[in-house]
C-alpha positions in Angstrom: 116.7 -52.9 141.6 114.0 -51.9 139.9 110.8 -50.2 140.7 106.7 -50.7 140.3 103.7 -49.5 141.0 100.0 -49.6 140.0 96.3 -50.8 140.5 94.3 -53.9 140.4 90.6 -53.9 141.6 89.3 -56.8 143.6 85.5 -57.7 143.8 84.9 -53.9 143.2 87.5 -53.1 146.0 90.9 -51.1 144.5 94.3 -51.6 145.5 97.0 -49.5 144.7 100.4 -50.7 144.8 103.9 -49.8 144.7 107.2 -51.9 145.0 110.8 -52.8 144.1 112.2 -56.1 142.8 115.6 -57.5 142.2 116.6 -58.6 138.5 116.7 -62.1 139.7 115.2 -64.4 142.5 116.8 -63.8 145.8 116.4 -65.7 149.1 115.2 -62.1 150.4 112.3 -62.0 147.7 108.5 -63.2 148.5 108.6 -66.7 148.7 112.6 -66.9 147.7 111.3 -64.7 144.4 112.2 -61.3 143.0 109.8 -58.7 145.2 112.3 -57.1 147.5 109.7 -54.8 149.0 106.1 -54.7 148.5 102.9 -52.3 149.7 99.0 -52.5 148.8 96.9 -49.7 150.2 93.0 -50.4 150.0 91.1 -46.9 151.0 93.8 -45.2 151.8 94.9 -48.3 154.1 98.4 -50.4 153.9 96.8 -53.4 154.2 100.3 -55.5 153.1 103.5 -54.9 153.6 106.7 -56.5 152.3 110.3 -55.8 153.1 112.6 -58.6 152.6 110.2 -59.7 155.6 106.4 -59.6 156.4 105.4 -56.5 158.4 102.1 -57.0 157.4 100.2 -60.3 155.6 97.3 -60.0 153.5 94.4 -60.8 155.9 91.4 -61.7 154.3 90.8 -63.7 150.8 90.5 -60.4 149.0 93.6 -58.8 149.6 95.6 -62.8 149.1 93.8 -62.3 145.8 94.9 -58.7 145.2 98.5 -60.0 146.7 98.5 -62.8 144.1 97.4 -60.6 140.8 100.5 -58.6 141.9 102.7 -61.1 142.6 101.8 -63.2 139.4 103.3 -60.0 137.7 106.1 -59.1 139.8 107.6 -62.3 141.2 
């Protein structure tokens, strides 16, 4: 397992980030990837939240496209 963590900024909007993945794809991972467990804050918000399920989906187009920077990365 490995751990990861950051910041991307979306239409001036930043997202900090922090997560684990396995080594290799899982049927546990995002979308039967290798993000275990996943969390973007925006403002101090969680405003996504992975763990081998969704507790909570990006909403809005922004945080999909904050989602999908990270996952581009990660997955």
């Amino acid at each position: 397992m490995k751990a990861f963590k950051g910041f991307v900024i979306v239409n001036g909007n930043g997202y900090h980030y922090e997560g684990q993945q396995y080594s290799r794809k899982s049927k546990y991972g995002i979308n039967g990837g290798k993000i275990k467990q996943l969390t973007i804050k925006c403002k101090g918000k969680v405003v996504t939240s992975y763990d081998k399920a969704w507790n909570i989906e990006p909403s809005n187009n922004e945080q999909r496209d904050a989602f999908e920077i990270i996952a581009f990365d990660y997955n």
